[in-house]
C-alpha positions in Angstrom: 0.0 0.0 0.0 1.5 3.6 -1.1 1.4 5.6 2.3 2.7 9.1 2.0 5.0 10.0 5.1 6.3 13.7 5.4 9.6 13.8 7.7 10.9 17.4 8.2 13.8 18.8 10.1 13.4 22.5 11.5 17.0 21.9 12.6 19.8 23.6 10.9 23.0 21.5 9.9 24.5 23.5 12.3 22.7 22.1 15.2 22.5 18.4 14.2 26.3 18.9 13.9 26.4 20.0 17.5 23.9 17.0 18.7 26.4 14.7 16.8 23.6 12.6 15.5 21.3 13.3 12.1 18.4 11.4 12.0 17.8 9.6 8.6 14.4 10.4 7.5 14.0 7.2 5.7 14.1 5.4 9.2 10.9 7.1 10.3 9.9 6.5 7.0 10.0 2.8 7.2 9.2 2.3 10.7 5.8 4.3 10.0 4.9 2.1 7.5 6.3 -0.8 9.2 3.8 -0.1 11.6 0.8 0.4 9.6 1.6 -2.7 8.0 1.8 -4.6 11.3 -1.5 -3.2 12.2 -3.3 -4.2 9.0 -4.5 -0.6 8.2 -6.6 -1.3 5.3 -6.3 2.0 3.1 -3.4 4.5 2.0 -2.6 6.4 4.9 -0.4 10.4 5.4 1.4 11.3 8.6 3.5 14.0 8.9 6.7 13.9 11.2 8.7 16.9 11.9 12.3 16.3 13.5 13.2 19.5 16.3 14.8 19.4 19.4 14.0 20.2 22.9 13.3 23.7 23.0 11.1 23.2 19.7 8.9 20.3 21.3 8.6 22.1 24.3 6.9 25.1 22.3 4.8 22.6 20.8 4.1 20.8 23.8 3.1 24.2 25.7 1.0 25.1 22.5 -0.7 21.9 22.1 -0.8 20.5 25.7 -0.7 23.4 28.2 2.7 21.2 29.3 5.5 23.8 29.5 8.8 21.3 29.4 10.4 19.0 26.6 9.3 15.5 25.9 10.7 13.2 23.7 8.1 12.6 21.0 4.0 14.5 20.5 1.6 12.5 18.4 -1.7 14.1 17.1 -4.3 12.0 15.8 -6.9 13.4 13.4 -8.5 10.0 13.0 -10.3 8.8 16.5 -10.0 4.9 16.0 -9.7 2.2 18.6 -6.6 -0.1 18.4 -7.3 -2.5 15.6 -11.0 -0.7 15.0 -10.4 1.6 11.7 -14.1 2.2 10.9 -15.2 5.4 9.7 -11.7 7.2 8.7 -12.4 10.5 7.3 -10.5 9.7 3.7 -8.4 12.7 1.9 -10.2 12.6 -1.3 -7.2 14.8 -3.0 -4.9 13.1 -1.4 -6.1 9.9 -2.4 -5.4 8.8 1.2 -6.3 9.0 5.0 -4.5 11.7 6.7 -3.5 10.2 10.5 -2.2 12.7 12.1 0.9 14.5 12.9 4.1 13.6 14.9 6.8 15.5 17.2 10.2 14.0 17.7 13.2 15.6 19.8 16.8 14.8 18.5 17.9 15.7 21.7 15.7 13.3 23.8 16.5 10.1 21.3 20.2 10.7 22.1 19.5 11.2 25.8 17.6 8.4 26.0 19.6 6.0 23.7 22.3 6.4 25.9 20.4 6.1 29.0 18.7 3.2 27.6 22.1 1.7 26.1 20.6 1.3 22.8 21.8 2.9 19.3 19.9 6.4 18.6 18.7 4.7 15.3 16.9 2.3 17.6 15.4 5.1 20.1 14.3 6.6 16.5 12.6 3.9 15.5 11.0 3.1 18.4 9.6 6.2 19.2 7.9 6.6 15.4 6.2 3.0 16.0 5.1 4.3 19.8 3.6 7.9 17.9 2.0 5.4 14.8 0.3 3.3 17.4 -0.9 6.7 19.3 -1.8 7.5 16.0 -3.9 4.5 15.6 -5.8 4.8 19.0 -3.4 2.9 21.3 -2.8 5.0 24.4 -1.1 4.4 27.6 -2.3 7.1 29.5 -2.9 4.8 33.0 -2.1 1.2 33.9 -5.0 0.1 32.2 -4.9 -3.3 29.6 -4.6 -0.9 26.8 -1.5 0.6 27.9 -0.5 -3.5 28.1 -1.9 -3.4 24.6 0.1 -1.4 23.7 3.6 -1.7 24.8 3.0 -5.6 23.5 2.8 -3.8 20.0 5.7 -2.0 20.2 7.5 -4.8 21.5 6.5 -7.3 19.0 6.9 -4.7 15.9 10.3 -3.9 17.0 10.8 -7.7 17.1 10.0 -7.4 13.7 11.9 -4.6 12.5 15.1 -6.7 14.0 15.2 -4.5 17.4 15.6 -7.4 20.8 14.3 -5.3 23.6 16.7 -3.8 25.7 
């Protein structure tokens, strides 16, 4: 199925070169629709991801969220499905698709936490653009209920099969 991912930087070259790290759009890329495969999304899908760093997702978080501090990534569905339930998507018919939603990912929190973690931040990449997909797609994991087991059984088995062993 022809999904149509967006991935945008507002970092300069200067700034990635201070991180140390660039992340490869094609990663996000291919973990998004890794995902959407995994989760048997049954029509052409658009997500749009935009790559900034701390003080950029905390803007957005204040914006969005009324949640003045950085996080690591901000997803923002425009469909309201249920994990596994995609009934009634509202389909793009320009596009040709179904527009999902958009993502937020900090540069600066997936090499914090990569090293934290003691994983690669090609790993902490692709793990948090299958955790936004699935918020995308009406997992949360807002409280200790089963779907936030749902959930993280998701990410765990599509990292599994995007070659990831958790860590």
């Amino acid at each position: 199925m022809r999904h149509k991912i967006f991935v945008r930087s507002s970092l300069s070259a200067e700034r990635e070169r201070a991180l140390g790290y660039r992340i490869d759009p094609r990663d996000i890329r291919d973990a998004v629709s890794f995902t959407l495969e995994a989760e048997d999304v049954p029509f052409p899908c658009e997500v749009a991801v935009i790559i900034t760093d701390d003080g950029g997702i905390r803007e957005i978080n204040r914006a969005q969220r009324g949640i003045d501090e950085p996080t690591d990534v901000l997803s923002f569905p425009l469909q309201d499905f249920s994990p596994g339930q995609y009934g009634g998507a509202e389909y793009d018919i320009a596009a040709k698709r179904v527009p999902l939603g958009d993502v937020a990912l900090s540069a600066e929190r997936v090499i914090a936490q990569a090293a934290e973690y003691g994983n690669t931040p090609s790993r902490e990449v692709n793990y948090l653009t299958v955790h936004s997909t699935l918020h995308l797609l009406g997992y949360d994991h807002a409280d200790g209920s089963e779907q936030k087991r749902q959930m993280r059984a998701r990410e765990k088995e599509i990292m599994r099969r995007l070659g990831y062993e958790e860590t």
